[in-house]
KOLVEXPA-517105 format. One record per residue (C-alpha): z, y, x. Coordinates in steps of 0.2 Angstrom, whole numbers, plus 5000, padded with zeros to 4 digits. Each point is the difference from the previous one (the first is absolute). Layout:
# residues N
ZYX/...
This chain:
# residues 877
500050005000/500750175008/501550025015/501250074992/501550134997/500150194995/501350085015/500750124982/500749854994/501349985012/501150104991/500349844991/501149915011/501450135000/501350024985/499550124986/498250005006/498850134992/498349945000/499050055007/500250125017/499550165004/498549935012/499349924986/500150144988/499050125015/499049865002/499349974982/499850184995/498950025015/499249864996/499750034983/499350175004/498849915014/499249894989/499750104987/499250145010/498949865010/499549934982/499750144993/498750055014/499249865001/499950004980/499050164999/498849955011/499449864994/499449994979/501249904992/499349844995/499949904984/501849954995/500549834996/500649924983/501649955010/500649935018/501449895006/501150025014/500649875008/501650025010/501949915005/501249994986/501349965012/500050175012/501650114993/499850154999/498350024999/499849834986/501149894995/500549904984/501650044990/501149884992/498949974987/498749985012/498950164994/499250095015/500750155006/500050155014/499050125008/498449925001/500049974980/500550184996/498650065011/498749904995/500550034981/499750185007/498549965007/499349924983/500750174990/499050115012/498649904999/499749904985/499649875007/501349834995/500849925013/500749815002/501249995012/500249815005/501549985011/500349825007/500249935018/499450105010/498949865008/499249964984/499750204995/499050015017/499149844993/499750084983/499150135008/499149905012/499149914986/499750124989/501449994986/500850185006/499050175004/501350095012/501349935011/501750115002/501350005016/498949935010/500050005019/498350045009/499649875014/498349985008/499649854993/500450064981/498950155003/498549915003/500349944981/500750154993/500050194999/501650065003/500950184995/500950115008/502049965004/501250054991/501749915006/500549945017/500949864998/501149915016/500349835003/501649975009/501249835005/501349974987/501549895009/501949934993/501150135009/500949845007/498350005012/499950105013/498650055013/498650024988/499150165004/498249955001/498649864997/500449935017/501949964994/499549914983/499549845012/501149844995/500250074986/499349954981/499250164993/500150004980/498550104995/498850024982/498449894997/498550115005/500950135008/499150085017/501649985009/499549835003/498650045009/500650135009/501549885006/499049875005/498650115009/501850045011/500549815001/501249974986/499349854991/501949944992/499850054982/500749964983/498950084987/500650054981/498950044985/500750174996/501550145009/501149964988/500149855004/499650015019/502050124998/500849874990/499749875013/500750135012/501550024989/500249795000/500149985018/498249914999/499450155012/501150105013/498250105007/498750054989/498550155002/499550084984/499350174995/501550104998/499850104983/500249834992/501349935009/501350144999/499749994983/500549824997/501150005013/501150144991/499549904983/500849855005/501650115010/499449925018/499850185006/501549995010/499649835007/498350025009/499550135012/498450045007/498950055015/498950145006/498349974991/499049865008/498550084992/499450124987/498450014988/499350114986/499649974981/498450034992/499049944986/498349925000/498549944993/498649865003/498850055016/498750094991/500650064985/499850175006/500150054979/501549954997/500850065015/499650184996/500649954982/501749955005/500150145014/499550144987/501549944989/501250015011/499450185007/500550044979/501649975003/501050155007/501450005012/501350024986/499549904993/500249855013/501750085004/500549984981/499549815002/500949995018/501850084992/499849874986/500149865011/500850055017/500950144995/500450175010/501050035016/501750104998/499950035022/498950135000/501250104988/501549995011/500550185004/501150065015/501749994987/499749815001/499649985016/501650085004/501049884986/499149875011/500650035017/501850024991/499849844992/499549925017/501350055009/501449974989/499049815000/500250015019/501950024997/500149864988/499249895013/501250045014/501549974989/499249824993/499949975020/501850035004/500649894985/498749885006/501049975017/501550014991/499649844987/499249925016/501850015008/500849924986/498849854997/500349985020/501650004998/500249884983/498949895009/501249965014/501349984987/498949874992/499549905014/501749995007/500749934982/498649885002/500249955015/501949974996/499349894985/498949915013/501549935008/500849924984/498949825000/501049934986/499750184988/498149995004/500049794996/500850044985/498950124993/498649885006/500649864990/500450114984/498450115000/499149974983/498450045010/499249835010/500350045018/499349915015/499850025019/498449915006/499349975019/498350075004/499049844997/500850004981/501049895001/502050054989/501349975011/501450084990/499950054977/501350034988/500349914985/499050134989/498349975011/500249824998/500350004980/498450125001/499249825008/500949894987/500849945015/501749975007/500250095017/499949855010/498649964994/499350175003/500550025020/498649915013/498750054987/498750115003/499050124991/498349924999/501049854989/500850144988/498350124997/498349924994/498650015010/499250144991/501150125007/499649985018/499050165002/501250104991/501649935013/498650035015/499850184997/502050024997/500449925015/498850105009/501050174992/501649935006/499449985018/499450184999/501450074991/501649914999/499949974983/498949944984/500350004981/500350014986/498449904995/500049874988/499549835004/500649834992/500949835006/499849864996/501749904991/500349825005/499449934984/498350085003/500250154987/499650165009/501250174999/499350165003/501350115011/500150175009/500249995020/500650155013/500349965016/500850065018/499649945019/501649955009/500649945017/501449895001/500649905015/498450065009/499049934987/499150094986/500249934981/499350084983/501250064990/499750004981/500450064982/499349894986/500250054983/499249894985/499150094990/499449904984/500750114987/499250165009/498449914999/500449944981/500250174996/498650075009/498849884989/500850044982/499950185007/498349995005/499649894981/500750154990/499350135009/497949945002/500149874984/499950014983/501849954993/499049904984/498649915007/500649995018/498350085006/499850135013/500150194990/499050155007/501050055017/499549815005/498250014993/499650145007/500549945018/499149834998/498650144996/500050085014/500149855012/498349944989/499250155004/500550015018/499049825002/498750054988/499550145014/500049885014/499149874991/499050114989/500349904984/500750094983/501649994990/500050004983/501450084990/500349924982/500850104987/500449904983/500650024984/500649904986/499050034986/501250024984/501649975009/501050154992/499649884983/500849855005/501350105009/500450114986/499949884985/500849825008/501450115011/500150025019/500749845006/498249934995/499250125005/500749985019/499949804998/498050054998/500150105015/500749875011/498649874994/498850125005/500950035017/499649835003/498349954992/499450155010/500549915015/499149834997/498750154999/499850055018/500049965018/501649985012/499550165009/499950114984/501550104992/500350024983/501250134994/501050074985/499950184998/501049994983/499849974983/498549904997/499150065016/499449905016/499350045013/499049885012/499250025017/498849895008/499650025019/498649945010/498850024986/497949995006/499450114986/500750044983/499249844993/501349895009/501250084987/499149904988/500849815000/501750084999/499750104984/499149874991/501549895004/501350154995/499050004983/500149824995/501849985004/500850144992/498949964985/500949834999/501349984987/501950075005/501649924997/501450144999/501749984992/499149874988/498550084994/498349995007/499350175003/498150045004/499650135013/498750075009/500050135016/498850125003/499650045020/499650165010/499149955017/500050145016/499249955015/500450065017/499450105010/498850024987/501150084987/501150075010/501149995017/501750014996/501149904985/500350144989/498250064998/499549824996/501449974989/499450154989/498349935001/500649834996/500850074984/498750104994/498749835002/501549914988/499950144987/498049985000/500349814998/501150024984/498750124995/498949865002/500949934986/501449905011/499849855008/499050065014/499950065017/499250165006/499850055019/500350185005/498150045005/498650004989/499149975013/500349835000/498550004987/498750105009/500449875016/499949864987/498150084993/499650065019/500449805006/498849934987/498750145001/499949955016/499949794998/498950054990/499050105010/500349875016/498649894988/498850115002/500150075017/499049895009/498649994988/499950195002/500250035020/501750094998/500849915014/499750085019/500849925016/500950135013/500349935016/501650055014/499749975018/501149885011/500450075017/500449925014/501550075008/499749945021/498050084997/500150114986/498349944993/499849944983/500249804998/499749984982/500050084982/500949964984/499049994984/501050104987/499550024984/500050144988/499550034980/498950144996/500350014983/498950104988/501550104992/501749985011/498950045016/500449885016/501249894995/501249935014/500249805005/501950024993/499650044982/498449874998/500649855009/501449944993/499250034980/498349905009/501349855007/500949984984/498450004990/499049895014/498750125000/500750025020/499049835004/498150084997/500650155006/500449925017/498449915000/499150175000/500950095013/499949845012/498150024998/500150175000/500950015016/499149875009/498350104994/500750185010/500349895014/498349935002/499350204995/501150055013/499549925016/498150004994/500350215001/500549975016/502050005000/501249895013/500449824993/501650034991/501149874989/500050014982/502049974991/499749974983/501749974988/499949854988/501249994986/501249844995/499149984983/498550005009/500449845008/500849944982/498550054989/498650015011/499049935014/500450095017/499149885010/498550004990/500250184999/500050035018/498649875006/498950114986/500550165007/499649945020/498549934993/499350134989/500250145012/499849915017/501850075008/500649905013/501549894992/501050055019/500050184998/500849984981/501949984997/500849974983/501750094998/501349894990/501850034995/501249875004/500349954982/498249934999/500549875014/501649964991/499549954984/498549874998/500249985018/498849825002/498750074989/500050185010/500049905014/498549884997/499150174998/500650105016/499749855009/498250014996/499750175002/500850005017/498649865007/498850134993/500750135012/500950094989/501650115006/501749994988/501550155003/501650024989/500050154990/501650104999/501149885010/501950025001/500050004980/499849864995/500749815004/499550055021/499949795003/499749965017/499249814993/498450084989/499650105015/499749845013/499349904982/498550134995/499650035019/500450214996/499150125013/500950174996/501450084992/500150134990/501750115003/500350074981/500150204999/501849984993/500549965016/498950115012/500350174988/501850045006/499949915017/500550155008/501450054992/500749814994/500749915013/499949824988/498150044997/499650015019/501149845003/498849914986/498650065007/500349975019/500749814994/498349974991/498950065014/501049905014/499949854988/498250024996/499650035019/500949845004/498949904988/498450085007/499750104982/499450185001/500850134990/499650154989/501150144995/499650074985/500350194992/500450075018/499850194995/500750095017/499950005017/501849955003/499949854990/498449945009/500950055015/501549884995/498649864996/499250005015/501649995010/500549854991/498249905005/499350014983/498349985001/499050094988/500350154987/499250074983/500750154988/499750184997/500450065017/498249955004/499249994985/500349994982/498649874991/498350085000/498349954990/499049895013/498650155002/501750085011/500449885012/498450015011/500850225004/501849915001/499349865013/499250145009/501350115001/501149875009/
């Protein structure tokens, strides 16, 4: 995204803060008064040109103060107030679409946002945009715990872990100065709640928004932070080339007067009280510092004065206990008679001396306790944990209180608290510890834990639990980039049966619905009571929203089943809101409205029903068979078009090979993408003729290649599993090779390992074949999948292909680099070449090459061009 950090926001940090300072307010008003004096010279000479029906901005909804969202998640700040201006002065409509700020620099990237706001100019944006001129200059400093000492510049942030946001350009900028430890979070907030957690004790961020969280969330007074590593400046900015749109925007803002933008700066920031201080207060001020001063020198004396004290108690203390030391039958005696289990215990764990209290705690008598040693009394499981605490003993003196459990003498196992002391006695040193049982604490731990996140009725989890099982599912969803689904139902005519056959029915009804809902649903999903006749149910790990599907048809058919309650049968039926995430929402409160409001429109429906959030659901629904459709015609029609992306060699850096990719240029949604049309033509088998036309297709532009004049090259072609289930391949290859005359060496079919899985003897018999022909075979997307070592020796492989999802954040994930290194050093040690795929950097290729991988495709060469391109890309190599 941007660096970050506005120096006026400092004044956040210190108690009573008025935000903003008095640099900030010189700064915008000149500013202010800049831009709208360039504007407005550049407006009158040039004609203003015809005005749009509307634009949208695309800009961070997470960049306080200049946008954020409230608690009701509505967008707020100084960039909606001016742009609101903006469209007043203008009357032109604005849409301000706030998101990541990753995905707004997308948005306008492909076309779904006109302008771009808070935008850093670098030289490689500017060759895609036109930028305007700044208007903030923002800083980017370290933040550090103020435990941490000797962070002052970028040099001192190594060994460190640097929290920093998705997208941000302090990533760059770090790593372009040798700090490559990062840990990455989607948004500031959440990048300052980490920091308040412990996860993070460094972290670089822009500092406008991080003063602000940071005082937000009261961890003013806990961080502190460096001189700027660094400092950038905000513009706004349209596509290269949209010179009209540019003087549009620009003439707007050159509307807007410097009052103006001050009114919208005292709203949000507010206005400095410093520059009002007068000579009177200055002179209150030195009084009040020197009477401070005097305050300071008297807290001194009476410092020295309780240090004397504690000196001299603590002499009087250790002299009573050394007396006590001497009495041996006074310390036996409260051995014996402590309530708490107490052993000594020699270094190699062995008990050499407990009390009767410690060996009750072992349902053992105290003979029978001595001479054991500590790996008979704690179950193996807890061998880490007593590893590390000896290891804090050895360093310290001392461990504890952890909790642990022992193991009893008829096997039944007793959790327990342990502290501990290192002792020397006799010249030896023993363990000295204090044992306390602690099964009632524990007891009453869980019936506290039950009543506060479960529903006293039906014993399910209530909202504070949902909501965190929510949160976890969405955590993985991100990861994994699945969906969850957020079920809201309702019983239909509850308040009836409740009302008319009294309350104890009424709750008997509820409890059979607790339970037939979870015959309903998977181990992994959470059902939940929210109160009255109201559930809610979330399901994680969801494809699409058509995985939702078996669980409410299931739902359905059991609460329609007859009820037995207090002795009559009741009838019901529930009707059900569905909210998707992200695609509804992406935090628990915003889908939980949309869940309700998908309910309501399912009892509209006339009850018994189940609505989800988005109508969009039905355009996709009429889009997916518009498009099945259309996949029948396609071929007959010539709507299908093959794009090829080179294969580099990394040692030569010469091209190897292409892939054939293809693409859908469909008469009314344009050029269709493989992700939208592929899965519809697998699941409707059309994906078998398909792949028989781009086999021949490719082989075809292979032979037209070479008789133009190009270098012998290999040809990857990928082949679907329900090709090798439906259709032919062998016979669809040997007609391809045949037809066009391509040399069966220079093609290669790209598989995924699941096709070698499944059907394995008959996918064999084919491979087998093709590879006598000549015929090359590489795994596509390996890594992903089953990554067995036994199909790679059985279908006689030649290449692997490392999949993007490794190979995309290879520089900044340590676990990625250590898959990928692992695959090339097992591929090179079975003679296989490897391909890395989706390499767009030159740090990543970089990385590649210094693991040994042998080859490399993705957009940092070249994205997949129509095969009339290749002969200027082949020649500009």
């Amino acid at each position: 995204m941007r660096s970050s950090a506005d120096a006026a926001l400092r004044a956040m940090r210190r108690p009573g803060f008025a935000f903003p300072s008095a640099a900030l307010l010189r700064w915008l008003g000149i500013f202010s008064l800049a831009l709208a004096v360039g504007q407005s010279a550049r407006a009158t000479a040039v004609p203003p040109p015809e005005q749009p029906s509307s634009i949208t901005v695309a800009l961070d909804d997470n960049y306080p103060p200049y946008s954020f969202r409230d608690q009701d998640g509505r967008l707020q700040g100084i960039l909606k107030d001016t742009w609101t201006l903006w469209s007043q002065k203008t009357g032109i409509p604005v849409k301000l679409q706030a998101t990541e700020w990753d995905k707004a620099l997308q948005n306008l990237q492909t076309g779904r946002a006109d302008v771009i706001d808070t935008i850093f100019q670098t030289a490689a944006r500017s060759k895609t945009l036109d930028f305007s001129r700044p208007y903030a200059s923002i800083e980017v400093p370290i933040f550090f715990h103020k435990s941490i000492g000797g962070i002052s510049d970028v040099s001192s942030l190594r060994g460190f872990t640097v929290g920093v946001k998705e997208g941000d350009a302090d990533i760059d900028w770090l790593m372009a100065h040798g700090i490559r430890n990062f840990k990455q979070y989607p948004n500031y907030e959440a990048l300052i709640r980490a920091a308040g957690n412990n996860e993070i004790r460094v972290f670089v961020a822009d500092q406008p928004p991080a003063l602000y969280y940071l005082t937000k969330f009261n961890l003013q007074d806990q961080f502190r932070d460096s001189a700027p590593l660094y400092s950038g400046q905000f513009h706004w900015a349209t596509r290269k080339g949209d010179g009209t749109l540019h003087q549009i925007v620009a003439r707007g803002f050159a509307q807007i007067t410097p009052d103006e933008r001050r009114r919208i700066r005292d709203k949000w920031i507010g206005r400095t009280l410093g520059a009002r201080m007068d000579s009177r207060y200055a002179r209150y001020a030195i009084y009040l510092l020197l009477a401070a001063l005097a305050v300071t020198a008297l807290l001194i004396l009476w410092n020295r004065m309780l240090r004397r004290k504690v000196l001299d108690r603590t002499a009087e203390v250790t002299e009573a206990l050394e007396a006590l030391g001497e009495s041996e039958r006074y310390n036996r005696m409260l051995f014996e008679n402590s309530a708490l289990g107490l052993a000594l215990c020699r270094m190699d764990g062995v008990l050499v001396d407990v009390n009767p209290a410690y060996a009750g705690i072992l349902g053992r008598t105290v003979d029978e306790t001595v001479g054991l040693s500590n790996a008979q009394i704690t179950p193996p499981d807890y061998a880490d944990q007593e590893q590390r605490q000896l290891q804090i003993l050895g360093n310290t003196g001392h461990y504890g209180p952890y909790d642990k459990e022992y193991r009893r003498k008829d096997g039944h196992r007793v959790p327990v608290r342990l502290t501990g002391t290192l002792i020397e006695k006799d010249g030896e040193r023993y363990i000295w510890s204090c044992v306390e049982d602690i099964t009632r604490y524990k007891a009453a731990e869980q019936q506290i834990e039950q009543l506060a996140y479960h529903d006293a009725l039906t014993g399910l989890p209530n909202r504070r639990l949902v909501q965190d099982r929510f949160l976890q599912a969405t955590a993985y969803a991100d990861r994994a980039g699945t969906r969850v689904a957020l079920l809201f139902l309702d019983l239909d005519n509850f308040k009836t049966i409740n009302d008319s056959l009294g309350h104890q029915v009424g709750d008997a009804l509820l409890q059979e619905v607790a339970a037939r809902l979870g015959q309903c649903v998977r181990d992994t999903d959470t059902i939940s009571r929210q109160g009255g006749d109201e559930f809610l149910i979330v399901l994680p790990d969801l494809p699409d929203a058509d995985a939702t599907a078996p669980v409410l048809v299931k739902i359905r058919e059991r609460l329609q089943q007859p009820v037995e309650a207090e002795g009559h049968e009741l009838a019901t039926s529930v009707s059900i809101g569905i909210a998707l995430y992200p695609d509804d929402g992406d935090d628990f409160d915003t889908l939980l409205k949309k869940a309700d409001t998908a309910m309501y429109r399912a009892k509209d429906a006339g009850r018994n029903a189940y609505r989800f959030f988005d109508e969009q659901m039905n355009v996709e629904a009429v889009l997916h068979l518009t498009m099945r459709n259309g996949l029948r015609r396609a071929l007959d029609r010539g709507e299908f078009v093959l794009h090829y992306q080179p294969q580099i060699a990394l040692a030569r850096n010469t091209v190897t090979g292409v892939e054939a990719l293809i693409r859908w240029q469909h008469p009314e949604l344009g050029m269709v993408p493989p992700a939208r049309f592929i899965p519809v033509a697998e699941e409707s088998g059309l994906i078998v003729p398909i792949g028989e036309w781009v086999m021949r297709e490719a082989c075809r532009q292979a032979v037209a290649w070479k008789r133009a004049g190009l270098p012998e090259f290999s040809m990857a072609v990928n082949l679907s599993a329900v090709q090798f289930k439906r259709g032919d391949v062998l016979q669809t290859v040997v007609g391809a090779l045949e037809e066009s005359g391509f040399d069966p060496h220079q093609l290669e079919l790209e598989m995924t390992e699941s096709i070698l899985i499944h059907n394995t003897e008959s996918v064999l018999a084919a491979v087998e074949r093709l590879k006598r022909m000549g015929v090359k075979l590489s795994i596509d997307d390996f890594g992903t999948g089953y990554s067995s070592l036994s199909y790679l020796k059985r279908f006689a492989v030649d290449r692997l292909k490392i999949d993007q999802s490794f190979v995309r954040d290879l520089a900044a994930d340590p676990d990625d680099a250590a898959i990928v290194r692992a695959i090339i050093q097992m591929a090179r040690s079975l003679g296989l070449t490897t391909i890395a795929e989706g390499v767009e950097d030159a740090g990543t290729l970089a990385l590649l090459a210094g693991f040994g991988c042998d080859e490399a495709q993705g957009f940092h060469y070249s994205r997949p061009m129509p095969p009339e391109e290749l002969p200027a890309f082949l020649a500009a190599m």
